[in-house]
C-alpha positions in Angstrom: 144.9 203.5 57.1 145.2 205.8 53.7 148.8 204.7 54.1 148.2 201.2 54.0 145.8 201.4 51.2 148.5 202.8 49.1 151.2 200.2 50.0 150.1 198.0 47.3 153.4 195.1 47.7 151.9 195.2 52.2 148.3 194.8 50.3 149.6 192.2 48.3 151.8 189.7 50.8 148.3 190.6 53.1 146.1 188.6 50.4 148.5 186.2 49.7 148.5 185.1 53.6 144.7 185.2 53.5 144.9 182.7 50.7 147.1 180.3 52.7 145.2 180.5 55.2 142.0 179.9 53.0 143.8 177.3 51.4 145.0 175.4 54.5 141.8 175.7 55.9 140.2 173.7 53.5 142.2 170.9 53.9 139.1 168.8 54.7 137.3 169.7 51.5 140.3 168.6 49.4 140.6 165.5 51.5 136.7 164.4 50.9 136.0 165.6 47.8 139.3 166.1 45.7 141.8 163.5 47.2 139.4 161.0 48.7 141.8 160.3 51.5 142.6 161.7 54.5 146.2 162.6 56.2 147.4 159.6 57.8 145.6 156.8 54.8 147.4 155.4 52.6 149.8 152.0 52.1 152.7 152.1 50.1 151.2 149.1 47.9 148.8 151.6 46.5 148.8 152.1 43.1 147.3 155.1 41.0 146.4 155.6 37.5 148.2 157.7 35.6 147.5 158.0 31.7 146.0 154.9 31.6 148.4 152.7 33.4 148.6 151.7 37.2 151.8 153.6 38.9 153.0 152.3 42.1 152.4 155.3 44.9 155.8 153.7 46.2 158.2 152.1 43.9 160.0 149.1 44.8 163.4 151.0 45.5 161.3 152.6 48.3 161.2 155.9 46.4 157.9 157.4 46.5 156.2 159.0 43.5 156.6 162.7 42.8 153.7 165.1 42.2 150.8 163.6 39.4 148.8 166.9 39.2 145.5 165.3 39.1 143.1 164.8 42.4 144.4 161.9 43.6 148.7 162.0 45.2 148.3 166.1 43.3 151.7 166.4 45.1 152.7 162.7 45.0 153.5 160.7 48.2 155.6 160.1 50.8 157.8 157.2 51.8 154.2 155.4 53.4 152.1 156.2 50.8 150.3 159.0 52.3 149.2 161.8 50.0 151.2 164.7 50.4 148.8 166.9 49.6 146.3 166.6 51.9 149.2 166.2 54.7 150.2 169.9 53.3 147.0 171.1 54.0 146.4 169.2 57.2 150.1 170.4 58.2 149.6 174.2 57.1 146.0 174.2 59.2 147.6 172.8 62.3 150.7 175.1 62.3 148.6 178.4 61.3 146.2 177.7 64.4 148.8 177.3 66.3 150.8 180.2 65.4 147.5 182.6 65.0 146.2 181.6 68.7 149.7 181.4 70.5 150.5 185.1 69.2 146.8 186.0 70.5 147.5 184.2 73.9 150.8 186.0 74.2 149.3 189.2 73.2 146.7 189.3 75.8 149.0 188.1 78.7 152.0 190.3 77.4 150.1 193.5 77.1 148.1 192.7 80.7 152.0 192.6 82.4 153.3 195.8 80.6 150.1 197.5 81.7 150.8 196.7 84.9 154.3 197.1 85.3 154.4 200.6 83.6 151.8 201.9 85.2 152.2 200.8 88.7 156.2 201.2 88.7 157.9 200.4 92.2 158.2 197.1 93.3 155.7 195.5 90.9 157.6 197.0 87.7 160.8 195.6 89.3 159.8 192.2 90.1 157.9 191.7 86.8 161.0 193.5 84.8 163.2 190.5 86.6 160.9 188.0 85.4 160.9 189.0 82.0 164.4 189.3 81.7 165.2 185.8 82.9 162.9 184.7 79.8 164.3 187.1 77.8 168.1 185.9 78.6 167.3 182.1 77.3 167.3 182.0 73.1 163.9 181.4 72.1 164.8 178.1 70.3 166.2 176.5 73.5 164.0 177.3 76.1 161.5 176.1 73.5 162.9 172.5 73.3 163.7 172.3 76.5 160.0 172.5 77.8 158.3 171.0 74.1 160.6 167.8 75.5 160.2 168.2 79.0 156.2 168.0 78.6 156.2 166.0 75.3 157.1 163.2 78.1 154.1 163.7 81.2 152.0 166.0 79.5 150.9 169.0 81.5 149.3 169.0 84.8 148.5 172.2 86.6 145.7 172.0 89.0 142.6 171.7 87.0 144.5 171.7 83.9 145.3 169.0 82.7 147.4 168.4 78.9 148.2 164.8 78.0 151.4 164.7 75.9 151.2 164.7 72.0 148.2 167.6 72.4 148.8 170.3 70.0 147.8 172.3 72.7 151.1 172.2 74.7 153.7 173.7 71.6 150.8 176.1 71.5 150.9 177.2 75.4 155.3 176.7 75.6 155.2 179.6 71.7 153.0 182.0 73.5 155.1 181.5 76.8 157.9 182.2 75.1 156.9 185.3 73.5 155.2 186.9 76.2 158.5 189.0 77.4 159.1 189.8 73.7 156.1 191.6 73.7 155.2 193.2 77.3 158.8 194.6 77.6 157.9 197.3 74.5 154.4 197.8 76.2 155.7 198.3 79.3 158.2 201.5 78.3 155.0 203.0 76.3 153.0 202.3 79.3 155.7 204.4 81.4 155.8 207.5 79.0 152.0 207.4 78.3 151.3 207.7 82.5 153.1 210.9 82.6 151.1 212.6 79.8 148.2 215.0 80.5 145.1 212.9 79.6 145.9 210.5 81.9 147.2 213.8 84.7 143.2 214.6 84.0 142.0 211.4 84.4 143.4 211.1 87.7 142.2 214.2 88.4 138.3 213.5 87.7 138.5 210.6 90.0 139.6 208.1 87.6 140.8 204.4 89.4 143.8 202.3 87.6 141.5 200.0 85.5 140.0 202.7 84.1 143.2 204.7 83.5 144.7 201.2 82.3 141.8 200.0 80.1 140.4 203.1 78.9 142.8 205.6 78.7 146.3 203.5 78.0 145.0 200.6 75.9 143.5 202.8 73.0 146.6 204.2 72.9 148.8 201.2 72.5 146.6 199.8 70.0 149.1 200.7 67.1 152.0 198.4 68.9 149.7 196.1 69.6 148.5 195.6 65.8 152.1 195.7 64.6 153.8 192.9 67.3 150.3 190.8 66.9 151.5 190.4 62.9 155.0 189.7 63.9 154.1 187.2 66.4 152.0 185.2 64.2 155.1 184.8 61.6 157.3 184.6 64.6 155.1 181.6 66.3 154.7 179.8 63.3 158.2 179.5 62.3 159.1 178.4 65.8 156.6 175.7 65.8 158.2 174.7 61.9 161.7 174.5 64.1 160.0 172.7 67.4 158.2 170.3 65.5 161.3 169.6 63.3 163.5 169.1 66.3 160.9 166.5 67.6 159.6 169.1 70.2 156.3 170.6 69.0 153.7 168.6 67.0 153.7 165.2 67.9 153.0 161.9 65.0 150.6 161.0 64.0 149.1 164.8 63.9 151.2 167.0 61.0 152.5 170.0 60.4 154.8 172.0 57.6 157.7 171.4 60.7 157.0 167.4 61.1 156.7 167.2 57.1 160.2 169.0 56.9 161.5 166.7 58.9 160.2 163.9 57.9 161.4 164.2 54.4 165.2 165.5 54.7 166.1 161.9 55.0 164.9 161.7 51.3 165.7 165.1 50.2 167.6 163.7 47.2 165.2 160.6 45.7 162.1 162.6 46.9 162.7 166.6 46.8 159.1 167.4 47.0 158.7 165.6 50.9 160.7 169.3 52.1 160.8 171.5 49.6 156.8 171.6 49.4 156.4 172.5 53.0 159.4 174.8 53.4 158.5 176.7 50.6 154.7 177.1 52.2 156.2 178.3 55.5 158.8 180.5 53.8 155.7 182.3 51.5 153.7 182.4 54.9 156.2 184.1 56.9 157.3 186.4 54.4 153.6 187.2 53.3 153.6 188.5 57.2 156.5 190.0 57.8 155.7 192.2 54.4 152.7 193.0 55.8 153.5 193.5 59.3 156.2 196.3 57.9 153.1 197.8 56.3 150.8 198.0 59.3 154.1 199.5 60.9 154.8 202.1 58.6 150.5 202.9 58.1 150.6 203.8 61.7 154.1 205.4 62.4 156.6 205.8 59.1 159.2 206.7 62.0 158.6 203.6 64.4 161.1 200.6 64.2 158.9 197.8 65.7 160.8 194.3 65.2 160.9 191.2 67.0 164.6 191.1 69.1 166.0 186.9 69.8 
């Protein structure tokens, strides 16, 4: 971790994410205390005060106000009067959860499969090795449609499980889906070279069953791929929900995220700039801020090691 600590432009982009995050996070805050209204109030009859005289939040021409830098519309608002502030906020806390939990849902299922696979070879490697390459063949961006729309329609029912359509929960479960082969296939070929070493020949020796090989013996040692894919995910999930929620897929009205407020304001990208340059440049800062850092965890753990996510 000495490596790290003197990587100062990884330590940066790492505090600028946590600030994002922190930010976002405290979207109800600035909602209550700051903007006094939350994501989805707001008419476009509104009016606000601005240097002593009453602005409408929405012109006549339809053309909503641009940023006032005060509490109140700090960003201005959109086409309905909403303040796009607190819907940055709101927008940035919905599509960080998102991204943060699908990466750890895929992380956990990914890193079970390549355990598996690698250790146990044979049939199970070759059946699970099929799997993943069938996910792997589809681009991510497709796939992801096809199921966001698929399930944006019933919902999702699965036994005892039971997702009604427009739940953030479902672009949450089709990202970390998605991403499970782009993860478990680079476990799995550490998993096969790590087997044949001699601590886990010893292991075996002193009795030693396959969970304990697996969990105790294996998993410490992948814990510096683990680290590096986990950071990559989480850029890699949030962008995708950005480009699923954009394409009508992901987030569903009225919730809100830096993807649904892109897309919502390309229509106006001319009379109202702010509507999608606001939230792309949030998403761009967030996903760099993780990438740069990601490339810093890499190269703290293995300078030699070229860990990147393939699509």
């Amino acid at each position: 971790m000495r490596r790290l600590r003197r990587n100062k432009t990884a330590l940066a982009f790492g505090a600028l994410f946590i600030l994002l995050v922190a930010v976002s996070l405290a979207a109800p805050l600035w909602s209550e205390h700051v903007a006094h209204k939350g994501p989805s109030a707001g008419k476009t009859t509104d009016q606000i005060r601005i240097d002593g005289k009453l602005t409408d939040v929405v012109s006549v021409d339809s053309i909503p106000i641009g940023p006032t830098w005060q509490g109140e519309y700090f960003l201005g608002s959109d086409e309905s009067g909403r303040d796009v502030m607190v819907r940055l906020l709101y927008g940035g806390r919905n599509s960080l959860l998102i991204g943060v939990f699908a990466a750890l849902i895929t992380t956990i299922f990914a890193v079970l499969v390549g355990l598996i696979a690698g250790y146990f070879r044979g049939w199970v490697d070759a059946v699970t090795r099929a799997v993943l390459d069938v996910m792997w063949s589809f681009p991510v961006i497709i796939l992801g449609v096809a199921l966001g729309v698929a399930l944006a329609l019933g919902g999702l029912k699965l036994g005892p499980i039971s997702i009604e359509s427009g739940s953030k929960l479902l672009p949450l479960l089709i990202i970390a889906f998605i991403y499970i082969p782009y993860m478990a296939r680079p476990v799995r070929g550490q998993v096969l070279s790590l087997r044949e070493k001699e601590f886990v020949e010893a292991a075996r020796a002193q009795g030693a069953g396959p969970i304990r090989i697996m969990f105790s013996e294996l998993l410490p040692n992948l814990a510096s791929t683990i680290v590096v894919f986990f950071t990559l995910l989480v850029a890699n999930a949030i962008l995708l929900e950005a480009a699923l929620s954009f394409l009508g897929a992901g987030v569903q009205p009225p919730e809100t995220s830096w993807g649904t407020l892109i897309e919502s304001g390309v229509e106006r990208i001319v009379t109202a700039p702010h509507l999608t340059i606001v939230p792309g440049l949030m998403l761009v800062l967030t996903v760099l801020a993780l990438n740069v850092f990601g490339d810093g965890v890499r190269d703290a753990f293995d300078p030699r090691a070229k860990v990147r996510m393939e699509h």
